[in-house]
C-alpha positions as CSV (number, residue, x, y, z in Angstrom):
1,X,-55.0,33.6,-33.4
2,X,-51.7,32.0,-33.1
3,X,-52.1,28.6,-30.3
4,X,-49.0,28.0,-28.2
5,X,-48.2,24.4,-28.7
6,X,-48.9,22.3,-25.6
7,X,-45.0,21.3,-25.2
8,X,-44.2,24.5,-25.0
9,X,-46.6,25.7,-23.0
10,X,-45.4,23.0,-20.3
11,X,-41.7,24.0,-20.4
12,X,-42.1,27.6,-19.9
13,X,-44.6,26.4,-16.9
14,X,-42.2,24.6,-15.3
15,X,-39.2,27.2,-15.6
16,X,-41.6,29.7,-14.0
17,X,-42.2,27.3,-11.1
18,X,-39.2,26.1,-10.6
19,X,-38.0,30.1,-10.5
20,X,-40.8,31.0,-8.3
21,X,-39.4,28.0,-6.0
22,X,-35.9,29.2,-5.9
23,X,-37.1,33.0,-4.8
24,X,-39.5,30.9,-2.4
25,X,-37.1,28.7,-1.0
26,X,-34.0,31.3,-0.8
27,X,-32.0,28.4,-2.5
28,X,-30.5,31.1,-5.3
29,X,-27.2,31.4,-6.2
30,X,-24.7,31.6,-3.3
31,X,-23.4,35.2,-3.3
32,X,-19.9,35.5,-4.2
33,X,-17.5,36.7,-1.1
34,X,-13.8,37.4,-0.6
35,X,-11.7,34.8,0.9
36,X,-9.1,35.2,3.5
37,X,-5.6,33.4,2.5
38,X,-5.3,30.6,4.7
39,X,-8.1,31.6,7.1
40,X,-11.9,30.5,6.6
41,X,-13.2,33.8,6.7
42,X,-15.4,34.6,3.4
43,X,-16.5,38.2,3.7
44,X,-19.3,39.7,2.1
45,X,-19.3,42.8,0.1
46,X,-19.6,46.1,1.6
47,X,-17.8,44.5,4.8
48,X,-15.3,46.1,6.1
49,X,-12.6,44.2,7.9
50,X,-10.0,45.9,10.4
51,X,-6.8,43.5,10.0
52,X,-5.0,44.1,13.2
53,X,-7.5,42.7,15.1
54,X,-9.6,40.4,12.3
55,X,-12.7,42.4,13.7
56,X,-15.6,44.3,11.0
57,X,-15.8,47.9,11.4
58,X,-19.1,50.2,10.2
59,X,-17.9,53.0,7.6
60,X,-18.5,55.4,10.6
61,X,-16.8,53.3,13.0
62,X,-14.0,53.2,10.4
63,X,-13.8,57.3,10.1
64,X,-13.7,57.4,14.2
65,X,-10.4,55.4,14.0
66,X,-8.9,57.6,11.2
67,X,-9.3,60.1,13.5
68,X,-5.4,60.8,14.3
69,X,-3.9,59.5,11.2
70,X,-2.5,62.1,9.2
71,X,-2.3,60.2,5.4
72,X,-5.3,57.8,4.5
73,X,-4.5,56.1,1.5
74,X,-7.6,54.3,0.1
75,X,-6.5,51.8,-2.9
76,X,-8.7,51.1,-6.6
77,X,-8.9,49.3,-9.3
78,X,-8.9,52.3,-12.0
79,X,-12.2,51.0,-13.5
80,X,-14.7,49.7,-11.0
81,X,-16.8,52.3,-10.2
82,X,-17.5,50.7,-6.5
83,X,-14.1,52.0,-5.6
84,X,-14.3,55.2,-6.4
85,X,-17.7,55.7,-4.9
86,X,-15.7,54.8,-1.7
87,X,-13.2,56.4,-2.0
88,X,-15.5,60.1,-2.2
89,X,-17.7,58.7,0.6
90,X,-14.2,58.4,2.5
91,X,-13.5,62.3,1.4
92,X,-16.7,63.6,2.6
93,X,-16.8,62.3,6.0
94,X,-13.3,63.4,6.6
95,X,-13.5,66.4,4.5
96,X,-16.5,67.6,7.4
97,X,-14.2,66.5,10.2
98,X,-10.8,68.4,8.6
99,X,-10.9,71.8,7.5
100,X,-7.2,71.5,5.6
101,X,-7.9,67.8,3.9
102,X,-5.9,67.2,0.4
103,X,-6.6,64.5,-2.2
104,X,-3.5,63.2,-3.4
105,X,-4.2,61.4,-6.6
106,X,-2.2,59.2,-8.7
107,X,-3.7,59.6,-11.8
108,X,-1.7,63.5,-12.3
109,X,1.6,63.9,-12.4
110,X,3.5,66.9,-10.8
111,X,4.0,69.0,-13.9
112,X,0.0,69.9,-13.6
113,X,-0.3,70.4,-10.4
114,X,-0.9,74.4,-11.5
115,X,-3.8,73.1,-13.4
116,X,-5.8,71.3,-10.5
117,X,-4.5,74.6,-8.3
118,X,-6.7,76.7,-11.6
119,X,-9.7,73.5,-11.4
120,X,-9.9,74.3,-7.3
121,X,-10.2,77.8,-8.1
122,X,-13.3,77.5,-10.0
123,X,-11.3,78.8,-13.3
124,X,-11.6,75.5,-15.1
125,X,-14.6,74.1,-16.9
126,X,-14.5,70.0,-17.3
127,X,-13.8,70.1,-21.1
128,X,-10.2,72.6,-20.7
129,X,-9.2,71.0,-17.7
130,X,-8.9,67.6,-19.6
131,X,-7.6,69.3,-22.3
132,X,-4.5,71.3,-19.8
133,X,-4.2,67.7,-17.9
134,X,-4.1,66.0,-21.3
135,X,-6.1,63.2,-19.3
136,X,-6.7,60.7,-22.0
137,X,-3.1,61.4,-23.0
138,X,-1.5,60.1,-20.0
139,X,-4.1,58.5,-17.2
140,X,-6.7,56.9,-20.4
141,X,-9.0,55.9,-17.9
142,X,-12.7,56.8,-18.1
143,X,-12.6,60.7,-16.4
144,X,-16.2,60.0,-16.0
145,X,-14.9,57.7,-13.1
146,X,-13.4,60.4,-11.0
147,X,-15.7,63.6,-12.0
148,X,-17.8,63.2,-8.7
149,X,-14.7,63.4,-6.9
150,X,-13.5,66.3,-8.3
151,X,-16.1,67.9,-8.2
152,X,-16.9,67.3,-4.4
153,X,-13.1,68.9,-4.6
154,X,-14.4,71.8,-6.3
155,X,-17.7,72.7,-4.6
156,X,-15.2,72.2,-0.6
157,X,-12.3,73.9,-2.5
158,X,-10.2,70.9,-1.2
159,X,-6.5,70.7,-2.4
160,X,-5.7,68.7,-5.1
161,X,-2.4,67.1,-5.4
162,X,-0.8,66.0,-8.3
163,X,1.2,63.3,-7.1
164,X,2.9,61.3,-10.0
165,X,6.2,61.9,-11.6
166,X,5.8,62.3,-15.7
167,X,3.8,59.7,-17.4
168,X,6.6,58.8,-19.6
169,X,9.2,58.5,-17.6
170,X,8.9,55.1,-15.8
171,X,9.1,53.4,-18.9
172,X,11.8,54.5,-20.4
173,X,13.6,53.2,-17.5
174,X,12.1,50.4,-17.7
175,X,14.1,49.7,-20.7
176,X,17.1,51.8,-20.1
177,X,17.3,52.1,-16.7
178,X,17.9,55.6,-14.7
179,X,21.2,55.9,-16.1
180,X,19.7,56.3,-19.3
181,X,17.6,59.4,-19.2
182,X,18.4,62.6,-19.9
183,X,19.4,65.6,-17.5
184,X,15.5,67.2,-17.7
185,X,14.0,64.1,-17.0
186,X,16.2,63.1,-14.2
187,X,15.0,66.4,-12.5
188,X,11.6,65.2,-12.7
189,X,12.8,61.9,-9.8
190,X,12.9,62.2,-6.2
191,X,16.7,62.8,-5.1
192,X,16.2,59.4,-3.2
193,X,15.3,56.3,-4.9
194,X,15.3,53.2,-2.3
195,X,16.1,49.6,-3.8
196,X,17.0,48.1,-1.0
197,X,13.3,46.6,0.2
198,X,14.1,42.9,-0.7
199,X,10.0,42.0,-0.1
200,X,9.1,44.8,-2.3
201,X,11.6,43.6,-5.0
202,X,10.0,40.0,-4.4
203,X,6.5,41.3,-5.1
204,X,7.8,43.2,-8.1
205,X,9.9,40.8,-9.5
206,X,6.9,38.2,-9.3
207,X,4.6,40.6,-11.4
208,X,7.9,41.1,-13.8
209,X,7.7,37.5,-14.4
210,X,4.2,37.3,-15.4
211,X,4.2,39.4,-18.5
212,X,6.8,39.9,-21.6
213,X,7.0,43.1,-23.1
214,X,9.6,43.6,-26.1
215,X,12.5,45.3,-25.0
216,X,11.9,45.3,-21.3
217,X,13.9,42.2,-20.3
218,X,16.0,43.2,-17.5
219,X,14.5,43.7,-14.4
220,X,16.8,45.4,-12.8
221,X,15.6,48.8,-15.1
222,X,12.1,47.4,-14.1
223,X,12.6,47.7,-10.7
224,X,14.1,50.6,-10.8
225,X,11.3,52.2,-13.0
226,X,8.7,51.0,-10.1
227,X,10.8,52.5,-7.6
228,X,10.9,56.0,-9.1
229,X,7.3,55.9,-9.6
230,X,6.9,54.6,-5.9
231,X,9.6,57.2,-4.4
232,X,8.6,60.4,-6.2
233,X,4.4,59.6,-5.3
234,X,5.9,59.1,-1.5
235,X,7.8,62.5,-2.4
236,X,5.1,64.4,-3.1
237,X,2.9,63.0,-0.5
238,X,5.6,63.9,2.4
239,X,6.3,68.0,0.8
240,X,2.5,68.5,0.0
241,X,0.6,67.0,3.3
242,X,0.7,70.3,5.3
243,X,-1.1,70.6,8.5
244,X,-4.3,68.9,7.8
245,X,-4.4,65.7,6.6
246,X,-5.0,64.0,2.8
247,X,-6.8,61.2,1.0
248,X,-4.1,59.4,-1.4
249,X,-6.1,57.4,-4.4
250,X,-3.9,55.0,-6.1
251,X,-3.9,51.8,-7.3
252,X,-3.9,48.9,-4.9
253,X,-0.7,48.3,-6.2
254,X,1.0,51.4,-4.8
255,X,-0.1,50.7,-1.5
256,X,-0.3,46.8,-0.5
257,X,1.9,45.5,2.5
258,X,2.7,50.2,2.7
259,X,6.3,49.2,0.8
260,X,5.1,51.0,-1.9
261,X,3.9,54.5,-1.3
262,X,3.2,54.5,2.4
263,X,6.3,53.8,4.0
264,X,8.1,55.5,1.8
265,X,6.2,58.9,2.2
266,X,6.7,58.2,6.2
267,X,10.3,57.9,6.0
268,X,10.5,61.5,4.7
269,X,7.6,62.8,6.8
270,X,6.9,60.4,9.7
271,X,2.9,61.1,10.5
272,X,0.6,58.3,11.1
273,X,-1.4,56.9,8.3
274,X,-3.4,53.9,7.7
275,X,-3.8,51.9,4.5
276,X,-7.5,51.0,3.3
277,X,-7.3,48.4,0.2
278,X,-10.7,48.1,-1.7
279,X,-11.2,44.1,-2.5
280,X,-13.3,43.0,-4.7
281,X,-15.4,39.8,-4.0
282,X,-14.4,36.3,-6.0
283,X,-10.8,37.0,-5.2
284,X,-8.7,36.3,-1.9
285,X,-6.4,38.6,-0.2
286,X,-4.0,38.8,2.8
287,X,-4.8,40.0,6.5
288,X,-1.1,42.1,6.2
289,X,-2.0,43.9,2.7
290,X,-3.7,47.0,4.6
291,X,-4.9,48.3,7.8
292,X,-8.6,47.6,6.5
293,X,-9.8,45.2,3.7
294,X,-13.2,46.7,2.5
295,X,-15.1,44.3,0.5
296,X,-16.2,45.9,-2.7
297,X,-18.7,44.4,-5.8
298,X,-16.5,42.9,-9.2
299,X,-16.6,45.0,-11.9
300,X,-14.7,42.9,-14.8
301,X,-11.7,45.2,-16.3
302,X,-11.9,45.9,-19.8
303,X,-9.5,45.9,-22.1
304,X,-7.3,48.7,-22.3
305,X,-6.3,50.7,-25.4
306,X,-4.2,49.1,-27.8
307,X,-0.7,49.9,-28.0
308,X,-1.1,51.7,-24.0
309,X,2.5,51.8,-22.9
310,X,1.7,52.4,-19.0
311,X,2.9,50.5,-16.7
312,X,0.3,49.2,-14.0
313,X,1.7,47.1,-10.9
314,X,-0.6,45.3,-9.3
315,X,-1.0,42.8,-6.8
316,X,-1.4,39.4,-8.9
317,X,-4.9,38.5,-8.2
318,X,-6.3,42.8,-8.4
319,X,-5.7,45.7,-9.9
């Protein structure tokens, strides 16, 4: 019989104590929180923190105040799977509340919005409608993220919106500029593009700055890349909202401090709407990003495909 050497035997002794005084003692690791920019609040995950008033809200409390709003948009990080597990506890409390409620997603652009009107239907299996969205063509993300969602979508018959303008549009302005493109893809743009928010052009500009991609060094055709992509989501938010109300899902980008998608979509349809920005803990954020910070867990981003050309725009400390 093989002897455990007496050494041995008192290390793994002690770890085991000194673990079974830790669990004992409640001195384990401090949990991780999300810090509030110059403000000493640390908020725990699964808090959820009303701005206006710097007071936490329940997840049913928070539905009772969405009550009148008209848009909710609800912010990710495309691959932590906390956030969208929000966001479709979001949809089915309002969903039982709202008998017309849309989910406007970012992740589709316009061109297929017939195919989500054929996946609502009940036409579409899960394998043809990523082969007619030509998902991991243009989104790439894991769909395995967003099949609860759409399939809540499909069992409540709940419109789906395909809010984006053509995947490969933004960045050949990026390079070229508007001026650039041809005839059919300017028909794809909103006929209003706004570049006149100087705070939104400081927030893009800043991101700009932090990364070098060949050929795209003038920001000017950056911004107004972003811009399209901001104006003609706000576009089709504003023409597809109807009577009832809709869920947007887009990237925390799209929707800090509402100069991206919000306030755009209310200056062609002004409805209320509120702005909920899922923040993962370890990172700080801003009372004046959203309406409601909800503290989320961290799920650490992997690294995208090689050679991805899509342009992402978030905020500089999420996604």
């Amino acid at each position: 019989m093989q002897r455990t050497a007496p050494g041995r035997r008192y290390r793994c002794g002690t770890l085991f104590f000194l673990l079974l005084l830790l669990v004992n003692t409640g001195c384990a690791v401090k949990p991780r929180t999300l810090a509030i920019r110059d403000n000493p609040t640390r908020l725990m995950k699964n808090t959820i923190l009303k701005t206006a008033t710097g007071t936490v809200v329940s997840p049913e409390q928070l539905i009772a105040e969405l009550s009148d709003t008209r848009v909710i948009y609800v912010g990710e990080s495309h691959t932590n799977p906390a956030h969208h597990a929000i966001q479709l506890q979001i949809i089915k409390a309002l969903s039982a509340q709202t008998p017309d409620l849309a989910i406007g997603m970012e992740m589709i652009d316009h061109t297929y919005q017939p195919v989500l009107d054929r996946r609502r239907a009940g036409r579409l299996d899960e394998t043809t409608f990523l082969e007619q969205t030509h998902w991991y063509a243009n989104w790439r993300y894991d769909f395995g993220l967003y099949r609860d969602i759409l399939e809540y979508a499909k069992e409540k018959k709940l419109r789906l919106i395909a809010l984006n303008i053509p995947f490969w549009i933004p960045p050949k302005i990026s390079v070229g500029g508007i001026e650039s493109l041809s005839e059919a893809d300017r028909r794809q743009l909103p006929h209003h593009i706004d570049l006149t928010h100087a705070a939104h052009r400081r927030y893009v500009e800043a991101i700009f700055k932090m990364h070098t991609i060949p050929g795209r060094t003038n920001f000017e055709f950056f911004y107004e890349a972003q811009c399209a992509w901001e104006d003609g989501m706000a576009a089709a938010v504003a023409t597809n909202l109807g009577s009832g109300k809709m869920v947007v899902l887009a990237g925390n980008g799209h929707i800090i401090h509402k100069f991206g998608i919000p306030d755009r979509a209310f200056n062609r349809n002004p409805v209320p709407f509120k702005t909920i920005y899922l923040a993962p803990v370890g990172e700080e954020a801003e009372l004046d990003w959203a309406d409601y910070l909800w503290v989320t867990p961290q799920t650490p981003m992997p690294r995208m495909p090689h050679g991805m050309a899509k342009m992402k725009m978030p905020p500089p400390a999420s996604d």
